[in-house]
Residue frames as qw, qx, qy, qz and C-alpha x, y, z in Angstrom:
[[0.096, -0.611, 0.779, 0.103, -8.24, 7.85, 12.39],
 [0.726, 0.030, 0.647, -0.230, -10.42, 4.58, 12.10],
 [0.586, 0.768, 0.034, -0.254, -11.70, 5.94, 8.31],
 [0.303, 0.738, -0.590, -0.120, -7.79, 6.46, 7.45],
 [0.333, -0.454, 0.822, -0.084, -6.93, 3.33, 8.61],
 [0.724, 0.310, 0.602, -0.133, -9.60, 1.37, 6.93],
 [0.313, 0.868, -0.235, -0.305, -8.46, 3.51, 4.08],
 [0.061, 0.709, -0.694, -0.109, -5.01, 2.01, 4.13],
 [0.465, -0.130, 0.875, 0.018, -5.66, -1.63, 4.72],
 [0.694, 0.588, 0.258, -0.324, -7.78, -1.23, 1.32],
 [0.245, 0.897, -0.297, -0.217, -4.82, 0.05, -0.60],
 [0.184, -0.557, 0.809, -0.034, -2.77, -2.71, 0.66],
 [0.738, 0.145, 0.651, -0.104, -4.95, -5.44, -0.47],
 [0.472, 0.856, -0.045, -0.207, -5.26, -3.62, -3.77],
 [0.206, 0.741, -0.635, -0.080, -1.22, -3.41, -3.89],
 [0.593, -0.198, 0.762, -0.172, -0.94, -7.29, -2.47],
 [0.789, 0.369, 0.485, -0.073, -3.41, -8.49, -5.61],
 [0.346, 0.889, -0.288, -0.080, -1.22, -5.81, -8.08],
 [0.405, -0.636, 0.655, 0.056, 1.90, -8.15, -6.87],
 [0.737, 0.074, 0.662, -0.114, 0.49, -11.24, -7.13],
 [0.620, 0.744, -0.021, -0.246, -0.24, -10.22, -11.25],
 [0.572, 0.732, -0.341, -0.141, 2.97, -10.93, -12.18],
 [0.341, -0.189, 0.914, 0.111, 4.05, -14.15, -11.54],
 [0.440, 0.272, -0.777, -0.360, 3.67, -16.25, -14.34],
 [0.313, -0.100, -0.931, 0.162, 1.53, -19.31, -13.59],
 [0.715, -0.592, -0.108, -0.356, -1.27, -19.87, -10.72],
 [0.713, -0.073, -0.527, 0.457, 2.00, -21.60, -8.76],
 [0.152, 0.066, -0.293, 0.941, 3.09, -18.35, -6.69],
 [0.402, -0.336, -0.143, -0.840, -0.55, -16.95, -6.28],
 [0.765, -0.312, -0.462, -0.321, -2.38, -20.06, -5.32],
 [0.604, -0.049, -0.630, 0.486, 0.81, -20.77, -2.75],
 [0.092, 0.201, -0.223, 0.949, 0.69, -17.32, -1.64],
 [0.600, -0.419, -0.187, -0.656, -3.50, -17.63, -0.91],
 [0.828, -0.297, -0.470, -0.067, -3.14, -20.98, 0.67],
 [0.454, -0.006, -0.394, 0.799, -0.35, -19.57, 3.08],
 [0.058, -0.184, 0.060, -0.979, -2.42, -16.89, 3.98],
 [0.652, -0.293, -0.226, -0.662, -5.38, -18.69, 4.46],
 [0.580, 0.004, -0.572, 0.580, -3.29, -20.75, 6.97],
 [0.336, 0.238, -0.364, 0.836, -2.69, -17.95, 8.34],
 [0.527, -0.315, -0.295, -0.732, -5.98, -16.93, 8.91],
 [0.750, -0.348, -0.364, -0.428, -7.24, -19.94, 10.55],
 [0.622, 0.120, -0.453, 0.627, -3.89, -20.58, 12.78],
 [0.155, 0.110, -0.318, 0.929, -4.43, -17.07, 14.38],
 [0.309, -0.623, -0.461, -0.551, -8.31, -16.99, 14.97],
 [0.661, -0.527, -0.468, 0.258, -7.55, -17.94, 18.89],
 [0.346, -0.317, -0.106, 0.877, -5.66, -14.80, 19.01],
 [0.024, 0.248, 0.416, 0.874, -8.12, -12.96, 17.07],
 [0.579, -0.503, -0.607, -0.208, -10.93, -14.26, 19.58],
 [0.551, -0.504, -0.452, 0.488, -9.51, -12.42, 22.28],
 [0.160, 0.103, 0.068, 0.979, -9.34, -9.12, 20.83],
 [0.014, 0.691, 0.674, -0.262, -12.23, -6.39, 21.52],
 [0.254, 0.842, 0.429, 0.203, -13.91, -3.65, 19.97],
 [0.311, -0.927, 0.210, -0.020, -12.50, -1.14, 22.72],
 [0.563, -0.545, 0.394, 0.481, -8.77, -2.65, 22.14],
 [0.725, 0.300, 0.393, 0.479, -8.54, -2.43, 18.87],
 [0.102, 0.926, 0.213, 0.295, -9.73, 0.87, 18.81],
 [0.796, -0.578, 0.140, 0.114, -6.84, 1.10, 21.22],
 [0.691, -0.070, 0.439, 0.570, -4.48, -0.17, 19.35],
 [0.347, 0.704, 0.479, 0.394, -5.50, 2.43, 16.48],
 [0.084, -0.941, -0.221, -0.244, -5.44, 5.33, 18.78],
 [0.668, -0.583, 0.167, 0.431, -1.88, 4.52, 20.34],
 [0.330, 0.839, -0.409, -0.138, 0.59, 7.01, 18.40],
 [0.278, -0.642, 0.697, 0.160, 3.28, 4.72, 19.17],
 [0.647, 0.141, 0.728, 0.177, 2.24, 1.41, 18.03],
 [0.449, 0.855, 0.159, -0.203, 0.93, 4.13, 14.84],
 [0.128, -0.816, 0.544, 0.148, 4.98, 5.21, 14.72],
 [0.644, -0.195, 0.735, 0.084, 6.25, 0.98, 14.28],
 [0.628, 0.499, 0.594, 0.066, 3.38, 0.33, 12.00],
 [0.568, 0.810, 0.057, -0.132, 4.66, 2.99, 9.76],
 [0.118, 0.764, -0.572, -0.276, 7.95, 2.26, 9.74],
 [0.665, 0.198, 0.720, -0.012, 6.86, -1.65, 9.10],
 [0.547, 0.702, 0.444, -0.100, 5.05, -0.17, 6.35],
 [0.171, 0.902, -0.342, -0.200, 7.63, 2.15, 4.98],
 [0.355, -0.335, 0.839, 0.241, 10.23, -1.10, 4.57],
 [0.602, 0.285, 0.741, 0.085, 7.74, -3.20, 2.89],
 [0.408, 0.901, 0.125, -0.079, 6.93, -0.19, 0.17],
 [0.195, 0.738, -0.571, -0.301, 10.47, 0.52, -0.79],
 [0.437, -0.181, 0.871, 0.129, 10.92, -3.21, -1.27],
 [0.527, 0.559, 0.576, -0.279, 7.85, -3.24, -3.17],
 [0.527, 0.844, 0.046, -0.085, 8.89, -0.68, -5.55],
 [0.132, -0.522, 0.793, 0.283, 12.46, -1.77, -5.68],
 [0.514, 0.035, 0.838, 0.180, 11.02, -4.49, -7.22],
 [0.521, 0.763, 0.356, -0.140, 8.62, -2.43, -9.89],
 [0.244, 0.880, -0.366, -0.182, 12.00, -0.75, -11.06],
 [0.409, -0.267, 0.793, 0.363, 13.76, -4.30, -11.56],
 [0.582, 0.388, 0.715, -0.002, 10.92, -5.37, -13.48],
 [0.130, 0.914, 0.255, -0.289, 11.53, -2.12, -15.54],
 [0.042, -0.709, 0.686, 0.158, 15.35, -1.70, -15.82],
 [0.973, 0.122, -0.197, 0.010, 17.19, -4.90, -17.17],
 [0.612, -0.781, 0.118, -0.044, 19.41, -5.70, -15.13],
 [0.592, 0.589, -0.510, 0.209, 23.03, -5.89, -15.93],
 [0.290, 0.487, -0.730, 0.381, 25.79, -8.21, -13.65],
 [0.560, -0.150, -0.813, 0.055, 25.72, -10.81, -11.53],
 [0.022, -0.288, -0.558, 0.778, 24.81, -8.44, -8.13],
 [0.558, 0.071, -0.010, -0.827, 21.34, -6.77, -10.19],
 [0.599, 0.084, -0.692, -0.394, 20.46, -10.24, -11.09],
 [0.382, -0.400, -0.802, 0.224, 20.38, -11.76, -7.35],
 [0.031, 0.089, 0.162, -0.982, 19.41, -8.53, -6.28],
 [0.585, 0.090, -0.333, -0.734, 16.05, -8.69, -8.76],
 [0.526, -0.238, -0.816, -0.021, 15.41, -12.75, -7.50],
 [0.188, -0.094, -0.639, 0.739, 15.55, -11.43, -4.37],
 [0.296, 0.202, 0.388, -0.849, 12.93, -8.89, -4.38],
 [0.638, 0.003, -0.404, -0.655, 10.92, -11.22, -6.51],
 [0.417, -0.230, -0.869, 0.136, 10.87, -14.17, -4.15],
 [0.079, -0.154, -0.493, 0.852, 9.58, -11.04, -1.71],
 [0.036, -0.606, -0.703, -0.371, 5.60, -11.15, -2.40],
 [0.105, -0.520, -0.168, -0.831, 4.88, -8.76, 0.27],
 [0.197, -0.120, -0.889, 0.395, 4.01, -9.40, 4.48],
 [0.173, -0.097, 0.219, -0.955, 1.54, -6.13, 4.58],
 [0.499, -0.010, -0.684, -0.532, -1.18, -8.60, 4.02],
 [0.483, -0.211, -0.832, 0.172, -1.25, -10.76, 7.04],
 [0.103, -0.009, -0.505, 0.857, -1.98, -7.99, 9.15],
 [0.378, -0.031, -0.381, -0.843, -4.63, -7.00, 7.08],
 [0.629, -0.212, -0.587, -0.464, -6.59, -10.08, 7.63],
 [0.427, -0.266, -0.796, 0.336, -6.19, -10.52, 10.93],
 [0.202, 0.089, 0.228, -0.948, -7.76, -7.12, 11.43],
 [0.445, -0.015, -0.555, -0.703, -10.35, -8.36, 8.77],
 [0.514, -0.080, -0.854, 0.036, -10.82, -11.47, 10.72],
 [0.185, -0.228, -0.780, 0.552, -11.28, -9.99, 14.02],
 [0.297, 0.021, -0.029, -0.954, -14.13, -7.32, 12.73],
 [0.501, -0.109, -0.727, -0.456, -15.74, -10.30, 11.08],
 [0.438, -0.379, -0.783, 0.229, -16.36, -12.25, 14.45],
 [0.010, 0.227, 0.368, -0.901, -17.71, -9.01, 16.23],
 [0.193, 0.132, -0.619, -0.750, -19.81, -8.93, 13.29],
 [0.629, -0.031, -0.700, -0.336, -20.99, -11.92, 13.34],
 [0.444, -0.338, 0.677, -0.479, -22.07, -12.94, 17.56],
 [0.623, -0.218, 0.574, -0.484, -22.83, -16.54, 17.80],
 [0.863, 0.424, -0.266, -0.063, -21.09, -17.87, 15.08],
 [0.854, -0.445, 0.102, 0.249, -18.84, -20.47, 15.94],
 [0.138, -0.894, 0.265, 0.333, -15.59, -19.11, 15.53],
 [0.342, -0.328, 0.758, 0.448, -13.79, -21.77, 13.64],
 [0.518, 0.424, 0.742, 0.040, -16.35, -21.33, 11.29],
 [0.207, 0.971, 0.056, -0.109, -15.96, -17.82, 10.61],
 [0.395, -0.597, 0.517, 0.468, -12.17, -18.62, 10.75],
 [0.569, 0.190, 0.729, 0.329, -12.97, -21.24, 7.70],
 [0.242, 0.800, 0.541, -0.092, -15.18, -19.23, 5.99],
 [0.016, -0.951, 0.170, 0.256, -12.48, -16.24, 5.92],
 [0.224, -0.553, 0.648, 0.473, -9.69, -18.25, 5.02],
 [0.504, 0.456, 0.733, -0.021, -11.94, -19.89, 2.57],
 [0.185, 0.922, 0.339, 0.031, -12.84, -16.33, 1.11],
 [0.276, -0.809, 0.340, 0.393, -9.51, -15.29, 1.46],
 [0.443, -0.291, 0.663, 0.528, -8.26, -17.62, -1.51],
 [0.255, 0.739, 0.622, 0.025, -11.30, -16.73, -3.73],
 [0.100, -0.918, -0.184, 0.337, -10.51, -13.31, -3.01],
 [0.262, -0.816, 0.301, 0.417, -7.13, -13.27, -3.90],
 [0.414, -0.038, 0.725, 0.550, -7.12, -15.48, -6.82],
 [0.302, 0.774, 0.550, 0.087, -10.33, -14.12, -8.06],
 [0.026, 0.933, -0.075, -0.351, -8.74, -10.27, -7.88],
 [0.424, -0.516, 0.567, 0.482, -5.54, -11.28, -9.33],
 [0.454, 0.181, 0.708, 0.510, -7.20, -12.97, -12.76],
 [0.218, 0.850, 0.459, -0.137, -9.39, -9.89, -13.05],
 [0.091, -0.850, 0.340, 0.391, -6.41, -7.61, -13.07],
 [0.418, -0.173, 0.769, 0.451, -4.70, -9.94, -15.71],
 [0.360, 0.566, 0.696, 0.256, -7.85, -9.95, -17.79],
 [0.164, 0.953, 0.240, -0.081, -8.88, -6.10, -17.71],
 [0.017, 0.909, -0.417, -0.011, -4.68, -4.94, -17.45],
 [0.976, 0.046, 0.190, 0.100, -2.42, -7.26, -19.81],
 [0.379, 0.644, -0.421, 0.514, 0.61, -4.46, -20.20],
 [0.769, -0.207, -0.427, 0.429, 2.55, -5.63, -17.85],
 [0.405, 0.156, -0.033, 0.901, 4.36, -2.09, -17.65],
 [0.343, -0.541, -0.139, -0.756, 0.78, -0.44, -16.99],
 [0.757, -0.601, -0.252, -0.045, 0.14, -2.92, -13.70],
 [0.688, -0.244, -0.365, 0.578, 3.60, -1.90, -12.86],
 [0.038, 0.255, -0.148, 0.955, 3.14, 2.14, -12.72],
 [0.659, -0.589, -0.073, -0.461, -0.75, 1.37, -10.93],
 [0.817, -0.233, -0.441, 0.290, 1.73, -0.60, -8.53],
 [0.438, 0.155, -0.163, 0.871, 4.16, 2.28, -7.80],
 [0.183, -0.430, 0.040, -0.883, 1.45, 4.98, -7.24],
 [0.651, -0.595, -0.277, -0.382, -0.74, 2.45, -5.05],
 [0.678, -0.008, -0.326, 0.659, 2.68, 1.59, -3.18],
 [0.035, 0.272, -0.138, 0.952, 3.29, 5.81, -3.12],
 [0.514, -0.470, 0.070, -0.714, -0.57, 5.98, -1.10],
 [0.785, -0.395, -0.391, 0.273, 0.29, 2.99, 1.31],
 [0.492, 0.302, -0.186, 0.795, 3.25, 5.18, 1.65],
 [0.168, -0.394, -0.007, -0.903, 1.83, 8.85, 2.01],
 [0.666, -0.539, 0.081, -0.509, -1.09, 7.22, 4.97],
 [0.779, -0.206, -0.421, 0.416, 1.24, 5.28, 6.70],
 [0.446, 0.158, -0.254, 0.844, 3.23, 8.57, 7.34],
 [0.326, -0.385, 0.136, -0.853, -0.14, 10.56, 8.39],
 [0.703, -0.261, -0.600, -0.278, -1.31, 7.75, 10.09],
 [0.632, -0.484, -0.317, 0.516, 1.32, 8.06, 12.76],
 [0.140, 0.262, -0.319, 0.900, 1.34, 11.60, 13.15],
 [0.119, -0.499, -0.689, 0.513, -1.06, 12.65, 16.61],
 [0.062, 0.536, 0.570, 0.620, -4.65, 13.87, 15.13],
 [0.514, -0.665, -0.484, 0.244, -5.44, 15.52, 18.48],
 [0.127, 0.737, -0.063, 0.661, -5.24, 19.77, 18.28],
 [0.562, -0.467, -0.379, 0.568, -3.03, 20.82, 21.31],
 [0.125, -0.320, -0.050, 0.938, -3.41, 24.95, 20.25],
 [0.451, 0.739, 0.500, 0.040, -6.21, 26.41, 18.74],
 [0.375, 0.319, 0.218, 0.843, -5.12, 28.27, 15.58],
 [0.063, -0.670, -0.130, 0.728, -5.20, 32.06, 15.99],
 [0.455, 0.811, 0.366, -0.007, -6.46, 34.53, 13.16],
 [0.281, -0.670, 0.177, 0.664, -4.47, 36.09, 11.25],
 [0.542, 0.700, 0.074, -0.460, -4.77, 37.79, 8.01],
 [0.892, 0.363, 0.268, 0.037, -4.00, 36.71, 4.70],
 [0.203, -0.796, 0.268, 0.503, -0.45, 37.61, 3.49],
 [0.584, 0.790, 0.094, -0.161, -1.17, 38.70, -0.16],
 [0.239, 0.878, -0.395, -0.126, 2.04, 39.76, -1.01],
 [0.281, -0.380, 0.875, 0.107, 4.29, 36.54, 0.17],
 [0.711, 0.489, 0.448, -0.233, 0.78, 34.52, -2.00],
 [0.377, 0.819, -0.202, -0.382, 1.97, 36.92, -4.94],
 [0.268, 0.677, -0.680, -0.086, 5.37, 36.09, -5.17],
 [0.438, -0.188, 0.879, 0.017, 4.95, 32.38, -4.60],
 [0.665, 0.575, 0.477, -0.020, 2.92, 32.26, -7.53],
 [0.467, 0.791, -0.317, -0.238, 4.60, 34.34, -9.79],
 [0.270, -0.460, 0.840, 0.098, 8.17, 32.22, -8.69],
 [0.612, 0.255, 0.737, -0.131, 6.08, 29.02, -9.90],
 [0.778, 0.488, 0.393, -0.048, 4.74, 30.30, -12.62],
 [0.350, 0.776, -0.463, -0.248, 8.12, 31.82, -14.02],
 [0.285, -0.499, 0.818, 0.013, 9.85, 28.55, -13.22],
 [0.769, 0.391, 0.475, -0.175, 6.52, 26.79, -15.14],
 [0.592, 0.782, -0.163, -0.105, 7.41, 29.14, -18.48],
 [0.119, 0.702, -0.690, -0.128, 11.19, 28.70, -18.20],
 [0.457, -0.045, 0.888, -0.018, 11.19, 24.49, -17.25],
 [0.711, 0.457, 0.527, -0.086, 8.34, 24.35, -20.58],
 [0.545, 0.826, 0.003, -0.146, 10.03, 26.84, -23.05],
 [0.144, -0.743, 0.602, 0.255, 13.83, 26.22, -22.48],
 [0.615, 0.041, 0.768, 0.172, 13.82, 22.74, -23.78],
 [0.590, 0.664, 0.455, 0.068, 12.38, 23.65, -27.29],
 [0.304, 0.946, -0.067, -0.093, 13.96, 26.53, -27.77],
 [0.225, -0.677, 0.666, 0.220, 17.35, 24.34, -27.31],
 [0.673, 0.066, 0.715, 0.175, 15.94, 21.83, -29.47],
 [0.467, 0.871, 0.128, -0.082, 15.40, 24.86, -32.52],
 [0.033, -0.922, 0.339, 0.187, 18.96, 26.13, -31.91],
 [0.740, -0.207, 0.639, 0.030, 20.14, 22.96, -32.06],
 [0.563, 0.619, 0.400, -0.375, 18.47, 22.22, -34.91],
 [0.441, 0.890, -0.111, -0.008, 19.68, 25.29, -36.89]]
């Protein structure tokens, strides 16, 4: 569950720097680093009290698992409500504050992130002073996030391509939030039982008649048409 978790707080930086890409300007980014690196160095004292054996803790409670995905489930439809304004033009004075709206909304999944980041670091690191590793992170935190953000501008300048690698890294925050909080812990061992060929059969044939008919009906109503 650690793996999947470390998993997800990747994805979410990933989808955090994918945000950031489209504002116009270094204004919004740079604010957005320096607020975060704040954040960073504000919360070390609460990061300094945390331990190996609670975090793991915290990781292995289903419930707090259960919150954190429905935390995470809000911030991802917000996320991609905004990838379909940026998509759609918006028409009347309600899509138009609607679309400010979820563009003034950068994204919160972030802060957690680094305070996880933050507290690994000082385990990491014994007998560094802490407000040095605090600096040092929030230091490396605006580096990080301005350095990722002009890379993704330089290597992906369609706008319209960073906004479908947004949506699908959005859709896997999504998809391991939701297995994150289900309990990984087998309460029946599975029993044998043979393969059942025949219900196999006919879920594959169903598929693949529903493949031919969903690939040939369309053409053959654009011929008839046609004629």
């Amino acid at each position: 569950m650690e793996l999947l978790v470390q998993i997800l707080l990747l994805f979410v930086i990933v989808a955090s720097v994918l945000r950031l890409s489209f504002e116009r300007g270094w204004l919004v980014p740079s604010l957005f680093a320096v607020v975060a690196a704040v954040f960073v160095y504000l919360t070390y004292p609460y990061a300094i009290e945390q331990t190996k054996t609670g975090l793991a803790a915290y990781i292995a409670n289903r419930s707090l698992r259960e919150y954190a995905s429905i935390f995470i489930s809000l911030d991802v439809a917000l996320i991609v409500a905004y990838t379909f304004s940026r998509l759609h033009c918006t028409k009347g004075r309600r899509g138009r504050v609607v679309a400010f709206l979820l563009r003034l909304y950068p994204g919160v999944l972030i802060f957690p992130v680094l305070f996880y980041l933050q507290s690994t670091l000082i385990f990491a690191l014994p007998g560094v002073d802490f407000g040095i590793v605090s600096l040092l992170l929030a230091f490396g935190t605006v580096v990080l996030l301005l350095g990722l953000t002009l890379l993704l501008r330089f290597l992906l300048p369609e706008e319209e391509l960073r906004l479908e690698i947004l949506f699908l890294v959005e859709l896997f925050v999504f998809i391991l939030g939701i297995i994150a909080s289900v309990d990984e812990t087998i309460r029946m061992a599975p029993t044998e039982r043979p393969i059942e060929w025949r219900g196999l059969v006919l879920t594959l044939s169903i598929g693949l008649f529903c493949f031919v008919i969903g690939y040939f009906a369309p053409r053959i109503r654009r011929r008839l048409t046609h004629k």
